[in-house]
N, C-alpha and C positions, 0 to 999 in steps of 0.2 A: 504494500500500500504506500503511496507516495504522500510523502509529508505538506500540511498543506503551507504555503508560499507565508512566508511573514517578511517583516520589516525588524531591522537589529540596529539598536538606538545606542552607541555608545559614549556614554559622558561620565565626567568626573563628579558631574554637581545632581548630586541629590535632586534638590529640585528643579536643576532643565529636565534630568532623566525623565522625575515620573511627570512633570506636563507635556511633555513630547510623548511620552508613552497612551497617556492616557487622551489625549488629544485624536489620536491616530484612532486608539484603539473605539472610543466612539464613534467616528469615522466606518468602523467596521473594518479593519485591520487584526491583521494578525500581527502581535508586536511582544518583541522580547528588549528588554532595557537591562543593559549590563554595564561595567564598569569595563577599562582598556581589556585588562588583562584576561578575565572572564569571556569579555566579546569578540577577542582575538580566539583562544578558544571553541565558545560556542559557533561563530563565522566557518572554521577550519572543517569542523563537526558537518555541521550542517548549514549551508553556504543558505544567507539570506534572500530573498527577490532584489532588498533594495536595502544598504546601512546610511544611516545618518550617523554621520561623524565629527564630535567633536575636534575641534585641534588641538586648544591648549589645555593638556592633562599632562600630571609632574612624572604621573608612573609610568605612563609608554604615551609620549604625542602622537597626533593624530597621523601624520606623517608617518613617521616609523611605522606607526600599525598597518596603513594602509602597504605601505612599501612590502609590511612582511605579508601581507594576504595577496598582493602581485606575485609573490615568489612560486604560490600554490597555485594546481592547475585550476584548482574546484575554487579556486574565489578570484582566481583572478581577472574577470570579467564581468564581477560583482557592480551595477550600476553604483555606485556613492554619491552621497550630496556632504558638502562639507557643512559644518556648522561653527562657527566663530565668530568673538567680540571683535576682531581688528579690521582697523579700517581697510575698504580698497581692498578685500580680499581676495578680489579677482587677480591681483599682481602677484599676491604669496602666493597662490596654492594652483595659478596655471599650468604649472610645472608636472602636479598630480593629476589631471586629468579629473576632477571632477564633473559630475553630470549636469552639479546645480549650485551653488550656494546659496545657504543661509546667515543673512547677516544679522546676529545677535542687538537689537533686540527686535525679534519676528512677530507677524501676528500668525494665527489660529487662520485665517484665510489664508496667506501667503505658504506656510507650513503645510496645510491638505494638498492648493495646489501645484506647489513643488514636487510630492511626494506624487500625487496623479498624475502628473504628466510622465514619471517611471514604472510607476507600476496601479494602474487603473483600479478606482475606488472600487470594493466589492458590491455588489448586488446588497442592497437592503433587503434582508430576511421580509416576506410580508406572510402575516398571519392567517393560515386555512381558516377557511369558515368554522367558527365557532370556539375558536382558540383565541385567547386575552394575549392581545398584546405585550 
């Protein structure tokens, strides 16, 4: 059985993690939120649809991480959108090839349609007749 497609939100900060996470995940997303080290990890394991990546984390930068999941075959063709406080981060992080960037600080609109334009919102579950929403 093939696992079903999620999103893997890697950040240092507590709470970008769970409003990224839970943002999405209302959205109707499959979404796993990890720290560097775990989501390098989990990514290797089980290669995401789409990671939103932090960059500046003290334990493994964004960077490095993404560099080591280019190294593997299974992720390295992994869409990314970067996510960072710095300005003009279109200058840093050309070099990585991201899909999208997010510049810190984002809205909740900007955030869905970043991520839908990689990997398309799921179908809203609708209710059979007779069954509570």
């Amino acid at each position: 059985m093939a696992q079903e497609p999620y999103c893997l939100v890697i950040d240092d900060d507590p709470a970008m993690l769970e409003l990224v996470v839970v943002v999405l995940r209302e959205a109707g997303y499959s979404v796993v939120g990890l720290g560097p080290i775990d989501g390098l990890k989990k990514a290797l394991l089980d290669p995401p649809a789409v990671l939103l990546l932090d960059m500046m984390m003290p334990e493994l930068d964004g960077a490095a991480l993404h560099n080591e999941m280019v190294k593997h075959a299974q992720t390295a063709h992994v869409p990314f959108i970067v996510i960072t406080a710095w300005h003009n981060p279109a200058t840093w992080f050309a070099g990585l090839g991201p899909d999208a960037i997010l510049e810190k600080p984002f809205g909740i609109d900007e955030l869905l349609a970043t991520v839908g334009r990689i990997v398309p919102p799921p179908p809203h579950s609708v209710p059979t007749p007779g069954e509570k929403p």
